[in-house]
PASESE-706459 format. One line per 4 residues: number of its first residue (from 1); for each residue x, y, z of C-alpha. Coordinates in steps of 0.5 Angstrom, whole numbers, padded with zeros to 4 digits. Layout:
N
NUM	X/Y/Z | ...
END
This chain:
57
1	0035/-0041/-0031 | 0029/-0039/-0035 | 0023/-0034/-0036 | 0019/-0037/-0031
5	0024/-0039/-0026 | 0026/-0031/-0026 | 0020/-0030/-0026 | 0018/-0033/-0020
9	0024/-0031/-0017 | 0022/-0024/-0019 | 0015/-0024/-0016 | 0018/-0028/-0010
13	0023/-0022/-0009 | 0017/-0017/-0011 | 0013/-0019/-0006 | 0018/-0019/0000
17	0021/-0011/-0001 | 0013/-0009/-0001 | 0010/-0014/0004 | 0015/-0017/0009
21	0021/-0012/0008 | 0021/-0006/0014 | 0024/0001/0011 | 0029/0005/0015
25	0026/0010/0010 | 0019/0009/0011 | 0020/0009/0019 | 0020/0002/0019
29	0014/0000/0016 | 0013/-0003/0010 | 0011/0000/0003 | 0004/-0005/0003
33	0004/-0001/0010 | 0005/0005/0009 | 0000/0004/0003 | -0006/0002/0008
37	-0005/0008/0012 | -0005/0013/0007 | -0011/0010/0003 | -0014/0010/0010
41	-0013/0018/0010 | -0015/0018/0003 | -0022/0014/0005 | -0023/0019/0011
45	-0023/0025/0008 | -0027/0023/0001 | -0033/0020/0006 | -0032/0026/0010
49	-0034/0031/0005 | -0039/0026/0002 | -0043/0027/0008 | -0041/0035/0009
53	-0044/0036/0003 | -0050/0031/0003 | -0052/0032/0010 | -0050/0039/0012
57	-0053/0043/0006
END
């Protein structure tokens, strides 16, 4: 095998644990998911406060 064969099979694997994988640790869902969910919280509160304090004031 060489470096770009492994590489494949790295990406291929890479893509599996964080795309198609469902972890027991993370209640089932899969880190890409986990990470959607939070990234939604995150732009929630930052547009929350942008409106608070541009709007309210």
């Amino acid at each position: 095998m060489n470096q770009d064969e492994l590489q494949h099979y790295l990406n291929k694997y890479y893509y599996f644990y964080n795309f198609e994988r469902c972890h027991s640790s993370l209640n089932t869902k899969t880190p890409f998911q986990t990470l959607q969910k939070f990234l939604n919280k995150v732009i929630f509160i930052i547009l929350n406060n942008y409106f608070l304090y541009n709007y309210v004031y």
